[in-house]
N, C-alpha and C positions, 0 to 999 in steps of 0.2 A: 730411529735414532741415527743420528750422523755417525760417523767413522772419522775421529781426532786425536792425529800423532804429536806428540813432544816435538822439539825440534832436536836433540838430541836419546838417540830411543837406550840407548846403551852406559850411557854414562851416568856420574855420581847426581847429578842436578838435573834435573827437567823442566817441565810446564807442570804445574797443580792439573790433580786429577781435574779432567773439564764436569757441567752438571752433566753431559747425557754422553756415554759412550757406547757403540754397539762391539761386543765381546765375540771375536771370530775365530774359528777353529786353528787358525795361522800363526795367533799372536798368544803371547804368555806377559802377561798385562803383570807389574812388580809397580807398589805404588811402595815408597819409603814415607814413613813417618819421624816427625823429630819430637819424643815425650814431653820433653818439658812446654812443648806448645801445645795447648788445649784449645777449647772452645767450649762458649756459654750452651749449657743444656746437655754436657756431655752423658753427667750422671742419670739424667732420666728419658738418655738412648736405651741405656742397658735393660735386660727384662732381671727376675728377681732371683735367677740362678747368680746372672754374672754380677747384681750390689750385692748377693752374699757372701759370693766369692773376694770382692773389692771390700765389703769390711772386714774379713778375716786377716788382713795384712799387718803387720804389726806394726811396720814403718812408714811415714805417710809418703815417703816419696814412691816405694814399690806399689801402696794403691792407687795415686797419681798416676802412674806409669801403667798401670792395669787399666785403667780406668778410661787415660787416652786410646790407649794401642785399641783394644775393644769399642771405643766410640767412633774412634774412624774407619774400623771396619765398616761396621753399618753404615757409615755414611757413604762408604766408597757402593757397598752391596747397593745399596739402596738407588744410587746413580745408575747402576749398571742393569738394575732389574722396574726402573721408575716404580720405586717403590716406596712408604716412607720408613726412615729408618730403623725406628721403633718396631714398626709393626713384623719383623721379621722374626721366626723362630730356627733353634738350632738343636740341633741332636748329635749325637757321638756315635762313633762305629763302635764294634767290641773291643778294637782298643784304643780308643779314645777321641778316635781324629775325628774334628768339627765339620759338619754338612749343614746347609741349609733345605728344613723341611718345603714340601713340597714348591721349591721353584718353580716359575713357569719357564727356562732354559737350565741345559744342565750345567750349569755353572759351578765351578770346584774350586776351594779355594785354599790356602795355606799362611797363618798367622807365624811369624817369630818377633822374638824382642829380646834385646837385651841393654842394659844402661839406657842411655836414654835416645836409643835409635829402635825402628819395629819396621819390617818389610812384611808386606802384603801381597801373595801370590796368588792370581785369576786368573782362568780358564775354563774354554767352552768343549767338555768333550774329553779334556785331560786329565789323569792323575798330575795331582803337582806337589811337591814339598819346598820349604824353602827356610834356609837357618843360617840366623845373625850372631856372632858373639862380641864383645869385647874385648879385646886383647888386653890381658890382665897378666902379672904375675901369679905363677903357678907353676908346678910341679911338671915340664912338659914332656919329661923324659920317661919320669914312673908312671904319667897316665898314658902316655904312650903304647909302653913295655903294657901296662892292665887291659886298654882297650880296643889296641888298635892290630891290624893285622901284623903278623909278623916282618913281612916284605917292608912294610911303610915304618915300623917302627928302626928296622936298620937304616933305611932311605935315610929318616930324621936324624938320626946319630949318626950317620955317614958328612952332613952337612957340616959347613961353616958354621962355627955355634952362635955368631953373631946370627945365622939367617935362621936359626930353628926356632924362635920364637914363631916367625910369620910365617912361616912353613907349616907348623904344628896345626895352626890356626885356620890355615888353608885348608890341612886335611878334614880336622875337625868339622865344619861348614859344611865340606861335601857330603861326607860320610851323613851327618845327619841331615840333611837337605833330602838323601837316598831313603834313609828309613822311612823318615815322615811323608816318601813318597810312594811308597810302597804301601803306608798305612798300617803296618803290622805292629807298630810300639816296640817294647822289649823282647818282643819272640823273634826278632831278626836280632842278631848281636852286630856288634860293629867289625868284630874280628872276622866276620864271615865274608869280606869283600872288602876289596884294593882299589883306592882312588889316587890317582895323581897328586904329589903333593908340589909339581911345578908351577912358581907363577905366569901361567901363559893357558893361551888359550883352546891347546892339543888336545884332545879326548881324554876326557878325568877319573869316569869307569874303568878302570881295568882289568878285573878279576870278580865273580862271583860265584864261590864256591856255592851256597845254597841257592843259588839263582841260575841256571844255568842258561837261560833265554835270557836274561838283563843287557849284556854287553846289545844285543838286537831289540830287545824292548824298552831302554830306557837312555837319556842321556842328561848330563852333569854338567853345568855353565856356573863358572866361578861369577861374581855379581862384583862391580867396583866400589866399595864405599871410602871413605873421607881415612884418612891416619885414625887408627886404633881403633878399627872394627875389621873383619871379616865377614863375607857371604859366601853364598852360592844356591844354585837354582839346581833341581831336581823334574823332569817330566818324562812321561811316556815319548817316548821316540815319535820322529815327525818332522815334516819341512817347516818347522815353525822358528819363528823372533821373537826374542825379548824388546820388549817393548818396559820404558822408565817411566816414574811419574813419580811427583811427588807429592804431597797430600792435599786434597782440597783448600783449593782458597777461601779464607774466613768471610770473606763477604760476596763467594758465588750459592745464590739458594741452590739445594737442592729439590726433584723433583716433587711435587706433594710434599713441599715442606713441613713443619712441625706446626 
C-alpha cells in the first residue's frame, strides 16, 4: 500500500481519507467525521451488536449520528487493513474499550463524538485515546470543583471568566483523551492527574498521582477543531506525528468494495 499525506497534517481541514493507506509506527492517523453527512449502505456496515445498539435510541437524530460515526469507522478500518467493511469484528476490553478481533497488523484505535462532529484515532503499535465535545452551556465551575484535580480547578477560577468556558473544555478533552488512553474506563478517576488547561502547544501532562511513569510513558496533543468544539489526542510516548484527514470521499470505492 502506498504511504498518502494530507497537504495540511495538523489542521482543522485536510484531504479525505485516501482508498489505500499504509499505517506506520511514526504517525497517529485522526480522520474527523461531520454526522449529519452519511453514505448509502451505512446501516448494513454495522454487524448486529451495533443496529441493536442504533435502534435503542430514542431520538432519530442521536441514532443518525450513531449510525454515521460507526459506519465510517469501518470504512476508514477497512481502507487501512484492505478489507471490506462489513466483514470486520469487534470486541471490548474489561472496561470497555473497542479492539478489532484478530487483525492482521496491530492496529489500535480510538472513536469519539459528540453533536455532530466524531474523530477517529489510528495506530500501529500505540495505545491511543481521543475526545471530542461540544462546547455547550453548563455548569463549568461545579463540574470542575466534582471532577477535576484540585490544581486545575483553581487554575479555572483563577481565569478571565470570559475565557473559562474554552479553557474548561480544553481540560475536559485532555483529561478524557488520557483515560481512554490508558483504557482503564472509570477505575482511573479524573481527579487523579493534572493536564494543562493553556491554549498552546507546551506539554499538557503534568502531574499523575496514580501513574507515576505517565509524565515518561505518555504524551497529550490538544487537536484544532472549527468554533464550538474541543479535542485532543492521547498516545504512548514516541517520535511520532499527527497526521489530519477528513472522511472518505463519497465516490472513492473502497478496497473489496461492498
Amino acid at each position: 500500500m502506498t504511504r498518502s499525506f494530507p497537504a495540511q497534517s495538523n489542521g482543522v481541514g485536510s484531504a479525505p481519507f485516501p482508498p489505500r493507506l499504509e499505517l506506520l509506527p511514526d504517525d497517529v492517523h485522526v480522520v474527523r467525521f461531520c454526522l449529519e453527512e452519511t453514505f448509502a449502505g451505512a446501516t448494513e456496515l454495522l454487524d448486529d451488536a451495533e443496529r441493536g445498539r442504533a435502534a435503542r435510541f430514542v431520538f432519530d437524530r442521536d441514532r443518525r449520528r450513531f449510525i454515521a460515526a460507526h459506519a465510517w469507522v469501518r470504512l476508514v478500518l477497512g481502507r487501512c487493513l484492505d478489507r471490506a467493511p462489513a466483514s470486520l469484528r469487534f470486541a471490548a476490553s474489561s472496561h470497555g474499550k473497542p479492539h478489532l478481533v484478530d487483525p492482521p497488523i496491530d492496529v489500535r484505535f480510538n472513536l469519539s463524538h459528540a453533536g455532530e462532529r466524531a474523530l477517529l484515532a489510528l495506530t500501529v503499535g500505540l495505545d491511543v485515546g481521543v475526545d471530542v465535545e461540544e462546547e455547550r452551556p453548563i455548569e463549568i465551575l461545579d463540574l470542575a470543583r466534582r471532577f477535576f484535580a484540585a490544581a486545575e480547578s483553581d487554575t479555572l477560577v483563577a481565569l478571565p471568566a470570559p475565557e473559562q468556558h474554552a479553557a474548561f473544555f480544553r481540560c475536559w478533552t485532555r483529561k478524557e483523551a488520557f483515560v481512554k488512553a490508558l483504557g482503564e474506563g472509570l477505575s482511573f478517576p479524573l481527579d487523579a492527574f493534572e493536564v494543562s488547561l493553556a491554549d498552546e502547544d507546551s506539554p499538557q501532562l503534568l502531574r499523575a498521582s496514580r501513574a507515576p511513569h505517565a509524565l515518561r510513558d505518555w504524551r497529550i496533543r490538544a487537536l484544532r477543531m472549527e468554533p464550538g468544539y474541543a479535542a485532543a489526542l492521547a498516545a504512548e510516548a514516541g517520535d511520532w506525528r499527527i497526521v489530519r484527514w477528513n472522511a472518505p470521499a463519497a465516490d472513492v470505492p473502497s478496497p473489496r468494495s461492498l
